[in-house]
C-alpha positions in Angstrom: 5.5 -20.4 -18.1 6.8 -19.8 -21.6 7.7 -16.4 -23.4 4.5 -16.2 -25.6 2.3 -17.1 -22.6 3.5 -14.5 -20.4 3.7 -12.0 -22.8 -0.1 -12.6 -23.4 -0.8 -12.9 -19.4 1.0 -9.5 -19.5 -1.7 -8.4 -21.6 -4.3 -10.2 -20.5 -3.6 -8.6 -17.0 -2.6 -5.3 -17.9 -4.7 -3.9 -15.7 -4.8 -6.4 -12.5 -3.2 -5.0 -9.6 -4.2 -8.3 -7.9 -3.2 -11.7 -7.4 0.4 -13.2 -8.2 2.6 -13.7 -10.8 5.4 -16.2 -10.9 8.9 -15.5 -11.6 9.1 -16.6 -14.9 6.0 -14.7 -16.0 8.0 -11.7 -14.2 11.3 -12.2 -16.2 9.9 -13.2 -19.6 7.6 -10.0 -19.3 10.6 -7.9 -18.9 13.2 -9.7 -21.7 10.1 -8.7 -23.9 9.9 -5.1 -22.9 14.2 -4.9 -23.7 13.9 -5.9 -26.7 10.9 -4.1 -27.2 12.7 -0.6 -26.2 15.7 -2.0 -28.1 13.5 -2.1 -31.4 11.8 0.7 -31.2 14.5 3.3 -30.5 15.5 2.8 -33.8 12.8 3.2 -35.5 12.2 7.1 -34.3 11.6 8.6 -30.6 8.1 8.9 -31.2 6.8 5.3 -31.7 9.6 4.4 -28.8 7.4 6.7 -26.7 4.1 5.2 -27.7 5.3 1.7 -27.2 6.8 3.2 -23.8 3.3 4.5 -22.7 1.8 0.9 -24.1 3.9 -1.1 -21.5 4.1 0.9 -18.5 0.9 -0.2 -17.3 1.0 -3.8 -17.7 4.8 -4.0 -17.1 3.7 -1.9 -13.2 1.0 -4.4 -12.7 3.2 -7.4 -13.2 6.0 -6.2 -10.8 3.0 -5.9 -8.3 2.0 -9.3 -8.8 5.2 -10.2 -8.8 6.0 -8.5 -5.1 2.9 -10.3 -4.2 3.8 -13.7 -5.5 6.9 -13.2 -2.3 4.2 -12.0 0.3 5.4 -8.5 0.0 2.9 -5.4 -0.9 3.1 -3.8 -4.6 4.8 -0.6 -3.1 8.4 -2.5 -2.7 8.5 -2.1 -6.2 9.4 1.7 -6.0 13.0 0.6 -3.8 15.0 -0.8 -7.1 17.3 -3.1 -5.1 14.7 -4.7 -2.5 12.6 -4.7 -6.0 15.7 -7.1 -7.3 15.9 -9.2 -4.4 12.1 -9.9 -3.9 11.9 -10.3 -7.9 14.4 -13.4 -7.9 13.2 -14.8 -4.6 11.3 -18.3 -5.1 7.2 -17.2 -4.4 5.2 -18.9 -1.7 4.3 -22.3 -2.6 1.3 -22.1 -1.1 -1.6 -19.6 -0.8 -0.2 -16.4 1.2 -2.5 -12.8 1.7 -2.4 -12.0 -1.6 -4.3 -15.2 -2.8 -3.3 -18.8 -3.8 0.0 -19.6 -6.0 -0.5 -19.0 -10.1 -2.0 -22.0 -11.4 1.0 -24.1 -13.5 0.5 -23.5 -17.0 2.3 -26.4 -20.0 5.2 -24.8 -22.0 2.9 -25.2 -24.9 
């Protein structure tokens, strides 16, 4: 998946709680919530806040999908290392009890 399609699965899914999401759909959602924060806390703590409060939600439903893409449950998210280690684990390649894999998407 490429950096402008995740970023607008991100948003597309901000609030699906369900299903998976791969591990580059995971990383390239969070390199674009750095830089994000990066930006904006130079331009003032009040927009930095506002864009915070924008990407909390989707960035908390990605994780989730993320956790489920390795068969784990959302709540794993809360422990930051287990978080790490499930979040760079390969997902299951096939369909697990969260549903089937992400479709492959073109790096278009």
């Amino acid at each position: 998946m490429s950096f402008v399609s995740a970023i607008q699965s991100g948003f597309r899914n901000y609030i699906n709680f369900k299903g998976r999401a791969t591990r580059s759909q995971y990383w390239w959602w969070t390199l674009f919530t750095l830089i994000i924060q990066v930006i904006t806390s130079g331009l003032g703590e009040g927009l930095g806040t506002v864009i915070s409060f924008v990407l909390i939600v989707p960035g908390i439903a990605v994780t989730v999908r993320r956790m489920h893409d390795t068969n784990h449950r959302g709540w794993w998210m809360l422990l930051p290392i287990v978080n790490f280690i499930f979040a760079v684990r390969a997902g299951d390649a096939t369909e697990n009890r969260f549903g089937p894999p992400p479709p492959p998407r073109s790096l278009s």
